[in-house]
N, C-alpha and C positions, 0 to 999 in steps of 0.2 A: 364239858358239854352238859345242857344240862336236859329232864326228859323230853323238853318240851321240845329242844331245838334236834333229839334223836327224835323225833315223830314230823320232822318235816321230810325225812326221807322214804318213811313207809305212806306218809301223804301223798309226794309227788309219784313215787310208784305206783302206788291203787289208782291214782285219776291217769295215771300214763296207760295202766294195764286197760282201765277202763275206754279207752278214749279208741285204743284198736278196733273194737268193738261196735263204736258209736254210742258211748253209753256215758251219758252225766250220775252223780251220785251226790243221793240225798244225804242229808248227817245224819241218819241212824244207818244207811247204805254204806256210806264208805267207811263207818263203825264196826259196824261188822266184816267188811272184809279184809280190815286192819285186824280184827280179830284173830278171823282164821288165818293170818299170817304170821300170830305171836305163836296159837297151837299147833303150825307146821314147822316153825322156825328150830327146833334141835333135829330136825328131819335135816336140814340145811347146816345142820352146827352151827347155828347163829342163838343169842340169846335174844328175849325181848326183854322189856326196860322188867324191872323188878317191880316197883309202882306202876302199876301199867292198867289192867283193866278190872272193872269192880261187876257184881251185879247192880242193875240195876232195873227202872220200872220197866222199859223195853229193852231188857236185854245189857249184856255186857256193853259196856261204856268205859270211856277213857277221857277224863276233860283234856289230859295234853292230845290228846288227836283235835280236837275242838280246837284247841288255841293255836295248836301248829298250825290249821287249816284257815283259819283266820287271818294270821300273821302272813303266809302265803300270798292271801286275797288282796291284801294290805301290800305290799310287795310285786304284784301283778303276774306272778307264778301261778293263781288260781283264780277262775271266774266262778263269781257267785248269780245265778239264777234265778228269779221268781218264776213260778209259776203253779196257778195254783190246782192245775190237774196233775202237779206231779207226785206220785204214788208215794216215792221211796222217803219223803222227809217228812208227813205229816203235811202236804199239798202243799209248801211254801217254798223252802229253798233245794236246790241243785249245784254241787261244785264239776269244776271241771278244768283240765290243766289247760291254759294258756300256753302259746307258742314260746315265749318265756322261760314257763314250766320245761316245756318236751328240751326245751338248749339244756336246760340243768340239767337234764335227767341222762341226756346224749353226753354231756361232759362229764357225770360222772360214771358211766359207766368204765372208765376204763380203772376204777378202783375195786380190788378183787371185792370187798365188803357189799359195795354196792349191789356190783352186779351177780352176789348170789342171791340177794333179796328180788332184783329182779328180777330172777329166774325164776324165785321161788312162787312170787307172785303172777308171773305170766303162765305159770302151770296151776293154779288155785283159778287161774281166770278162765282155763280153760271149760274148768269145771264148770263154774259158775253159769258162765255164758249157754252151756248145755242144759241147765237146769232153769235158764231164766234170771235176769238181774233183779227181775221185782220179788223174786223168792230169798232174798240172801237173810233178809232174817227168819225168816218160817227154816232156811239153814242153818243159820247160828243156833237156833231157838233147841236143836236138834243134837248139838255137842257135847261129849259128853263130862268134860269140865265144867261147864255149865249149868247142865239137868242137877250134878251133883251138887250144888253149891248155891241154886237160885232158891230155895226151900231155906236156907236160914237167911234170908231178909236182902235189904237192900247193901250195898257199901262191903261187901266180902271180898276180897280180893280175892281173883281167879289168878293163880302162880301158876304159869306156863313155862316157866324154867326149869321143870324139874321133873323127873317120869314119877317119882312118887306123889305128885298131884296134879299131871299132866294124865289126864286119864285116857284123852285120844290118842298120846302118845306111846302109853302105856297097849292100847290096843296095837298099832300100826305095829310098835315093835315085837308084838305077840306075832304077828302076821309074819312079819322077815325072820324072826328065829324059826318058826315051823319051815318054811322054806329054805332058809340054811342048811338043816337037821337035814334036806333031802338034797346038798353037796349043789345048791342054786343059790343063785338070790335074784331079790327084786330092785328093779332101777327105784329110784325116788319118786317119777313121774306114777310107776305101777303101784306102789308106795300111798301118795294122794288119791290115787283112783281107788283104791281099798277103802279109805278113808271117805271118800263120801259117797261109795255107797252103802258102807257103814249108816250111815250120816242118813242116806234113803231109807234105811233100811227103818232107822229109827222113828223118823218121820210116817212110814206106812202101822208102827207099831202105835202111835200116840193116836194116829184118826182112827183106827180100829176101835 
């Protein structure tokens, strides 16, 4: 398998998760909320690809999301939109899963892999959706893999596999060992929800 053709299934999930919603997604939009599904993803015990996302000028970027999502379009899994009042891409394109798309997505879930990416992503959407879809990069922008990592240039690989450079990861699991230590824990969903408003929290410190 090769990365490109793993990113067609964090693809058709982000446009599935999106589409409950009523919600098309621009290519810096569904960039980013593939994002935050590589940084949630050992929360889920899943990896994301190792070559996966870079800094870059807006933000963490992945060209194989781009070509997965491409190839999709090509394929009639995903429609691609013009328009040019829309916010999320730089006023030009919008993807969005075709009926196509949502059979794929109904077929695979009954593969455990699958269906914990989309769990994982229909619980990131939740958030999302609460905060706004036209906000998901001013969110990303916010992560703290990110922050650390966009100051030495463009092209730096953000390693999301790993708590020693998973730094929101490193926080989330700061949060569940305190909570351990008091004989509790925390489900995965309350888990995310730590996590962005973490994520808020960073946000109200940056416009300060």
């Amino acid at each position: 398998m090769t990365n490109t053709t793993g990113r067609y299934k964090d693809v058709l999930i982000a446009l599935a998760v999106a589409h409950k919603y009523g919600e098309s997604l621009g290519r810096l939009q569904l960039q980013k909320f593939i994002y935050l599904g590589d940084i949630l993803s050992l929360l889920w015990e899943m990896f994301s690809p190792t070559n996966g996302y870079e800094t870059y000028k807006r933000g963490p970027y992945d060209r194989k999301v781009q070509n997965a999502v491409d190839v999709l379009a090509f394929r009639g899994a995903v429609s691609i939109a013009t328009n040019k009042n829309y916010v999320g891409s730089n006023g030009v394109v919008s993807y969005s899963i075709t009926p196509i798309g949502m059979k794929i997505v109904t077929r695979m879930e009954s593969e455990t892999p699958f269906l914990k990416a989309l769990q994982m992503y229909n619980v990131i959407g939740v958030h999302i959706n609460q905060r706004g879809w036209q906000n998901l990069r001013k969110i990303v922008y916010s992560e703290a893999t990110y922050i650390s990592n966009k100051g030495a240039g463009y092209g730096v690989p953000l390693k999301t596999n790993s708590l020693l450079s998973n730094l929101s990861a490193q926080i989330i699991w700061g949060f569940e060992q305190m909570v351990r230590n008091k004989e509790t824990s925390l489900s995965k969903e309350n888990l995310v929800s730590i996590f962005f408003r973490v994520l808020d929290n960073s946000q109200q410190l940056t416009s300060n």
